[in-house]
C-alpha positions as CSV (number, residue, x, y, z in Angstrom):
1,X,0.0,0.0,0.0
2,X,1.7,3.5,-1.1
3,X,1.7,6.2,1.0
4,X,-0.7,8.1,-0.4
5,X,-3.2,5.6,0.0
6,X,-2.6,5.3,3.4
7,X,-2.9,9.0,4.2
8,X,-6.4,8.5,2.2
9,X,-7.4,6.0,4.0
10,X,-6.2,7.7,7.3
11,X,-7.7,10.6,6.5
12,X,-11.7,8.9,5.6
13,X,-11.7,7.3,9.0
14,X,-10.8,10.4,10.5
15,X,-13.6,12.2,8.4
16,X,-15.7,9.2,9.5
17,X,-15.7,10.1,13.1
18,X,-17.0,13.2,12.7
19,X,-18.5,14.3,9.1
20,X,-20.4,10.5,8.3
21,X,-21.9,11.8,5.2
22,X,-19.0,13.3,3.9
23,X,-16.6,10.0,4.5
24,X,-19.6,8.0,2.5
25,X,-19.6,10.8,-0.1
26,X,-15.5,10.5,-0.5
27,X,-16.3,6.5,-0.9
28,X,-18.8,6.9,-3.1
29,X,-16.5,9.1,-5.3
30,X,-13.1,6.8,-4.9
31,X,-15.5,3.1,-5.8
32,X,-17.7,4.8,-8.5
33,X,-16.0,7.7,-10.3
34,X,-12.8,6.8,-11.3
35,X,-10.8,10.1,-12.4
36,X,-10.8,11.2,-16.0
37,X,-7.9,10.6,-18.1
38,X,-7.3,12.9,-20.9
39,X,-6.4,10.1,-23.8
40,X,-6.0,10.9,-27.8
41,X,-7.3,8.3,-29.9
42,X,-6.4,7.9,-33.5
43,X,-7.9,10.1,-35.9
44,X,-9.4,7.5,-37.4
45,X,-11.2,5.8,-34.8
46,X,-15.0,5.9,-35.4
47,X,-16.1,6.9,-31.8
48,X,-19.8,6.5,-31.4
49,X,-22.0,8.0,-28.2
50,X,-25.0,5.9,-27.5
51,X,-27.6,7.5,-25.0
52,X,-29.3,5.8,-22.7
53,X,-31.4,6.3,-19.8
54,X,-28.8,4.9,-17.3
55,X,-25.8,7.5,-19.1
56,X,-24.4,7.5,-22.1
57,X,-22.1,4.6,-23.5
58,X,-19.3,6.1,-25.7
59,X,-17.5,3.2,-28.0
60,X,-15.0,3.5,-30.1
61,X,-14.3,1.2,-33.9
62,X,-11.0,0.5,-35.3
63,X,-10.4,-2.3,-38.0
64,X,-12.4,-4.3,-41.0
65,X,-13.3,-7.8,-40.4
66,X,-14.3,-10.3,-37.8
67,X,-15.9,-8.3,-35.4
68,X,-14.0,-8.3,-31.3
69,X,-16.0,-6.4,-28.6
70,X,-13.8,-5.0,-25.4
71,X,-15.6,-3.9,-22.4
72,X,-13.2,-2.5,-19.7
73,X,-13.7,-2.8,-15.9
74,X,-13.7,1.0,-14.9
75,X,-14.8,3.6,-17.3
76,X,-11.9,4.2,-19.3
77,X,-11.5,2.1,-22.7
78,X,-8.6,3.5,-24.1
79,X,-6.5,0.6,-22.3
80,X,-7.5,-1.8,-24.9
81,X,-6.0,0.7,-27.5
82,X,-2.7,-1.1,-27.7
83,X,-4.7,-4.3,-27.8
84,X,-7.0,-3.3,-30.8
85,X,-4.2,-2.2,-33.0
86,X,-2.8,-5.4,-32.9
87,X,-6.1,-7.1,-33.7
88,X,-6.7,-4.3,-36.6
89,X,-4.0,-5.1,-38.0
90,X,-4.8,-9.1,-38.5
91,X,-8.0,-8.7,-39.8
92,X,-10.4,-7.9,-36.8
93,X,-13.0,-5.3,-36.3
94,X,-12.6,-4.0,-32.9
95,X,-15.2,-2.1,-30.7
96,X,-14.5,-0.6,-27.5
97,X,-17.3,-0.4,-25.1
98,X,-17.2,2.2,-22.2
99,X,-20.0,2.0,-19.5
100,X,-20.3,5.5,-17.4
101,X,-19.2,5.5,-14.1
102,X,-21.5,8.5,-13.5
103,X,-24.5,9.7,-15.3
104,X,-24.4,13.3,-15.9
105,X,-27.9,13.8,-16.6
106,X,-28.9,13.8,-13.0
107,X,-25.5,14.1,-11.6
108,X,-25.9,10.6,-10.2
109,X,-23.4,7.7,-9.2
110,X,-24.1,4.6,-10.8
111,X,-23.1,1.0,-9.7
112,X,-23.1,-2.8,-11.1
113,X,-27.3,-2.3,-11.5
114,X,-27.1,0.4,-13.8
115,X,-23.9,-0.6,-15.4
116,X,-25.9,-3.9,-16.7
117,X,-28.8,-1.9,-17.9
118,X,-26.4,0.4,-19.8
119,X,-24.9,-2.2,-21.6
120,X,-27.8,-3.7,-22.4
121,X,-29.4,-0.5,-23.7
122,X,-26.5,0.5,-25.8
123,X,-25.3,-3.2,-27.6
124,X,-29.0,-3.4,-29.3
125,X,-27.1,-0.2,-31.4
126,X,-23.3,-2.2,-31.9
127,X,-22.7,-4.8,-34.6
128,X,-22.6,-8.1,-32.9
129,X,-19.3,-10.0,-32.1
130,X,-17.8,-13.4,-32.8
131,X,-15.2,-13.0,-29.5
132,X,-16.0,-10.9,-26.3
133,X,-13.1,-9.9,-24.0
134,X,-13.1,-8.2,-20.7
135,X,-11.4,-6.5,-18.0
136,X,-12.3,-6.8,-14.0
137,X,-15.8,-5.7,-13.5
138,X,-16.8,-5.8,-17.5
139,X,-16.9,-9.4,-16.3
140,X,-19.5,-9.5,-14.2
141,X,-21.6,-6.8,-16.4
142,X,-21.3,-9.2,-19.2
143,X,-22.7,-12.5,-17.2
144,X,-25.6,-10.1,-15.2
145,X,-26.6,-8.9,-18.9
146,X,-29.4,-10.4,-20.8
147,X,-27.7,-10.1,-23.9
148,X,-25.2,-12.7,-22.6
149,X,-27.9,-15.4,-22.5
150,X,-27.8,-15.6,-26.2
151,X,-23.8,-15.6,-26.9
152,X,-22.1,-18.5,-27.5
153,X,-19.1,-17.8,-29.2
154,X,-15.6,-16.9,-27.8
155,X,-15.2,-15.2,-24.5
156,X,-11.7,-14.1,-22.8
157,X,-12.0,-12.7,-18.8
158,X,-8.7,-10.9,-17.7
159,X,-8.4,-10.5,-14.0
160,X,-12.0,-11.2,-13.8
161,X,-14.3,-9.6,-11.2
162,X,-17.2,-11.8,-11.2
163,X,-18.3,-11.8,-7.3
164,X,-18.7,-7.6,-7.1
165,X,-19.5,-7.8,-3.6
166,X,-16.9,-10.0,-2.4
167,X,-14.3,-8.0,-3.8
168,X,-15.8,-5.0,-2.6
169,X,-15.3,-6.1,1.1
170,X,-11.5,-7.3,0.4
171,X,-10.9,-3.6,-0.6
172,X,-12.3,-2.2,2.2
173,X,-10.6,-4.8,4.6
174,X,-7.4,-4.2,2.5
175,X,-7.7,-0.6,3.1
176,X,-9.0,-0.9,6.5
177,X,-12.1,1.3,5.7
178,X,-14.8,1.5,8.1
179,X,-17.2,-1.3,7.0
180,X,-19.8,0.5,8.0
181,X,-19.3,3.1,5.0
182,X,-19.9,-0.1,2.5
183,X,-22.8,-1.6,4.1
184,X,-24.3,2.0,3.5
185,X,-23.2,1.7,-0.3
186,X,-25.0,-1.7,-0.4
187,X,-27.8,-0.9,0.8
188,X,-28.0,2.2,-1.1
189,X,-27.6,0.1,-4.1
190,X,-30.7,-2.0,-3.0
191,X,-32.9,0.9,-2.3
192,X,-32.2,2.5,-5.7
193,X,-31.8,-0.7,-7.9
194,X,-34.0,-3.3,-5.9
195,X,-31.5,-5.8,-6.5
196,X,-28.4,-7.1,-3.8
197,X,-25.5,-6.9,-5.1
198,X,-24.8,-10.8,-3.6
199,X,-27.3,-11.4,-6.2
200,X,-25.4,-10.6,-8.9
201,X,-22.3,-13.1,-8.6
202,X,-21.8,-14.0,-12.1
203,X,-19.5,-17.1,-11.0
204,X,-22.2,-19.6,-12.0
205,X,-23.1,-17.9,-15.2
206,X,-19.9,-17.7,-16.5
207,X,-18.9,-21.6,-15.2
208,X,-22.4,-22.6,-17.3
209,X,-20.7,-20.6,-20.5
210,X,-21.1,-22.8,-23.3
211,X,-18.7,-20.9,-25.6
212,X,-14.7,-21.0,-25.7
213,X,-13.6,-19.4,-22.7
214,X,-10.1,-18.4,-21.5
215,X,-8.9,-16.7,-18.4
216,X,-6.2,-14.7,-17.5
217,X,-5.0,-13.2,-14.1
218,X,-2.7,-12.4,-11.9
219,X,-3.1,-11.4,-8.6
220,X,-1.1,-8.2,-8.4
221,X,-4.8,-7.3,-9.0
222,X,-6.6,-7.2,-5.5
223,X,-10.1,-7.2,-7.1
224,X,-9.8,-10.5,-9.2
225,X,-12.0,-12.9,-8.6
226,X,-9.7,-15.9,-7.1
227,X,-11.9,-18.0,-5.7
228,X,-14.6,-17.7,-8.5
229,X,-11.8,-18.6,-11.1
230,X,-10.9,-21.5,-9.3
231,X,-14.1,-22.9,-9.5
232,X,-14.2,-22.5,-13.0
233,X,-10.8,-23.9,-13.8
234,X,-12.2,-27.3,-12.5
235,X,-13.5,-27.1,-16.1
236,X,-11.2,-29.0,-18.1
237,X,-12.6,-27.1,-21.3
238,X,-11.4,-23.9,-20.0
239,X,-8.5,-22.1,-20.7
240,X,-7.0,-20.8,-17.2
241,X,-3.7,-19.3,-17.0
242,X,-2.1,-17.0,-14.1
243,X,0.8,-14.3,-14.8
244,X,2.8,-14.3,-11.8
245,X,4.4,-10.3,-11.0
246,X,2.3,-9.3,-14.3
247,X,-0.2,-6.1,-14.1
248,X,-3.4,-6.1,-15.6
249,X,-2.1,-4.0,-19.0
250,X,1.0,-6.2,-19.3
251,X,-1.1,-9.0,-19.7
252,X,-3.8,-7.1,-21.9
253,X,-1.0,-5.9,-24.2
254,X,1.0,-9.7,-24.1
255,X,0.5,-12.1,-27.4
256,X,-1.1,-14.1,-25.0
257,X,-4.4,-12.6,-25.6
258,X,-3.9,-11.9,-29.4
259,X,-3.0,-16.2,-29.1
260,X,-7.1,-16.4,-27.3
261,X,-8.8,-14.7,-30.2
262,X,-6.8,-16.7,-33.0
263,X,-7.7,-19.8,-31.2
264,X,-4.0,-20.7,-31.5
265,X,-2.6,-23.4,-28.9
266,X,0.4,-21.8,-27.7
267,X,1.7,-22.0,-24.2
268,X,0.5,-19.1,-22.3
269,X,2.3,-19.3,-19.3
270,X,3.8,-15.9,-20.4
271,X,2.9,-12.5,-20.1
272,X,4.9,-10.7,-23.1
């Protein structure tokens, strides 16, 4: 943990004690609004905005051909630019999919819920894909979504969140958060979405894919899924492989994943 975390952390405990609504605020803000990054795509990437009712969905084409779809974990799709250049480059269509961490219409957070209802609003509008592949939460918003109970072609989960909640509480323990500030946040979620957030563990959804599916993780990432992906690795249809000491955009950006979406055996025991 850096330093700067800890002096966060320090300091939303301390603003716990005495300012409650603030401290939730502040956790609100650090779970569900990740900053905005100032990033320059290509000139000719066709970006698209799709509005819907939950915020608007902004993706963003490069490529001709077989068609990819990359959904990212937290707002910001421009990590899987590296990642699409390769693909463009061998003959694949790629679409970027950004979910809103925040709708702006009402100046609301928005969570897991609405994240699902987003996606499924805005894919109805995107050219559908023969290979899907995520990053951390996208995982779990692509097994809650009804548009995944029709999908049965290739699928590829990097460090996979697929039990929301569960990670949820390892950050806050991590962190040593007052757990009282998520079980508000919870429970929030409820009241707004009628839905738990337990509910929406998309371990067995994902495990009952009927598609190719292949896994990659490491757990330098604290909100991976470990114990979900080791149910699913029981599988012996499933392509499972952990980068030991890799981040998360080491192993988006190795060969790896370009390896996954050929359908190539190759050993993947290697992150570059």
């Amino acid at each position: 943990m850096s330093i700067n975390t800890q002096l966060m952390n320090f300091a939303l405990k301390l603003i716990n004690i005495f300012f409650p609504k603030l401290a939730y605020s502040m956790l609100k803000k650090r779970l569900l609004m990740p900053e905005s990054e100032s990033n320059e795509w290509a000139d000719d990437i066709k970006k698209v905005v799709i509005e819907t009712k939950f915020g608007n969905v902004n993706t963003y084409q490069y490529g001709q051909g077989k068609c990819v779809w990359l959904l990212h974990g937290w707002s910001n799709a421009y990590q899987f630019w590296p990642l699409m250049k390769k693909l463009a480059n061998q003959g694949y269509s790629c679409i970027a999919i950004e979910i809103p961490p925040h709708n702006r219409l009402n100046n609301s957070n928005i969570s897991l819920p609405k994240w699902v209802n987003a996606f499924d609003s805005a894919v109805k509008n995107i050219h559908e894909p023969t290979h899907v592949i995520t990053q951390g939460l996208g995982a779990s918003v692509i097994a809650n979504s009804s548009w995944f109970t029709g999908y049965q072609y290739d699928l590829t989960l990097i460090s996979p969140v697929l039990n929301y909640l569960t990670s949820l509480k390892r950050y806050v323990k991590k962190n040593t958060i007052p757990s009282s500030l998520l079980s508000r946040l919870v429970n929030e979620i409820y009241s707004t979405d009628k839905i738990h957030l337990k509910n929406l563990d998309a371990t067995a959804t994902i495990n009952e894919f009927s598609g190719r599916l292949s896994i990659f993780y490491s757990k330098l990432d604290g909100f991976t899924s470990l114990n979900a992906i080791s149910v699913i690795a029981k599988n012996d249809d499933r392509k499972v492989v952990h980068f030991k000491g890799a981040t998360t955009q080491k192993i988006i950006n190795s060969k790896s994943i370009v390896y996954a979406i050929h359908g190539e055996e190759r050993p993947l025991d290697f992150a570059v």
